[in-house]
C-alpha positions, 0 to 999 in steps of 0.5 A: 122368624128363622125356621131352625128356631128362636133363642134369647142369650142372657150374660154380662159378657157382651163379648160372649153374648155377640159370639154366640149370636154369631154362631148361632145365626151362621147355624140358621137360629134367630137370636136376641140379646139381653145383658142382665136378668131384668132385660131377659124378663122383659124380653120373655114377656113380650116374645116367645123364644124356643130356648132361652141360653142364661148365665147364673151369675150376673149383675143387677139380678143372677141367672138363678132369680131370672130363672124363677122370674121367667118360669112365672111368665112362661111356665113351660119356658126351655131355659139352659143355664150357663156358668164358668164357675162351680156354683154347684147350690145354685146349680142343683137349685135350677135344675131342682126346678126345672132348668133344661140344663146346665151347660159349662163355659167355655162352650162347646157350640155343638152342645148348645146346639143340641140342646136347643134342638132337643127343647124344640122337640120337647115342646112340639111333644107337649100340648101348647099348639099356640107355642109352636114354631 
């Protein structure tokens, strides 16, 4: 496990996802992959992630329905939501709900980077020794 942290990257765009993989190990964080909301699930259930990245629409099942999915198995779970379109319903409902945040495509990576730093340290504040990195 990298000591910057842990990130899961949830989008359709396999060449987005393999970028931001990139740029985010070069920055020290350890990444995982997942190309639909159903993976994502899975994958949350069985790891921990300090930041999971999610895109709003994709098939199979949208960022939106994952995000409700995740937060059941991991209520403290720090999710930020991607999007390259004006969903703006579906916007205000994840953050309604308590998404991290909302970040827009193209993406600027220094963002990115702060809010995955800024989830870390909203957790290392709450009381879930067990969920620490």
């Amino acid at each position: 496990m990298s000591e910057k942290g842990s990130v899961l990257i949830v989008d359709d765009n396999e060449s987005l996802c393999k970028t931001l993989s990139f740029i985010l190990t070069q920055n020290g964080y350890t990444t995982t992959v997942a190309n639909n909301g159903t993976e994502a699930i899975r994958l949350v259930t069985e790891t921990l992630f300090d930041m999971v990245l999610m895109d709003i629409r994709m098939p199979i099942m949208n960022g939106v329905e994952a995000y409700r999915r995740i937060k059941m198995i991991r209520p403290d779970a720090a999710v930020v939501m991607m999007t390259a379109f004006s969903v703006e319903e579906l916007v205000q409902e994840v953050l309604e709900e308590g998404a991290f945040g909302i970040i827009y495509k193209p993406l600027d990576i220094e963002k990115v980077i702060s809010l995955i730093e800024e989830a870390k340290r909203a957790r290392k504040g709450a009381s879930h020794p067990g969920d620490l990195r």
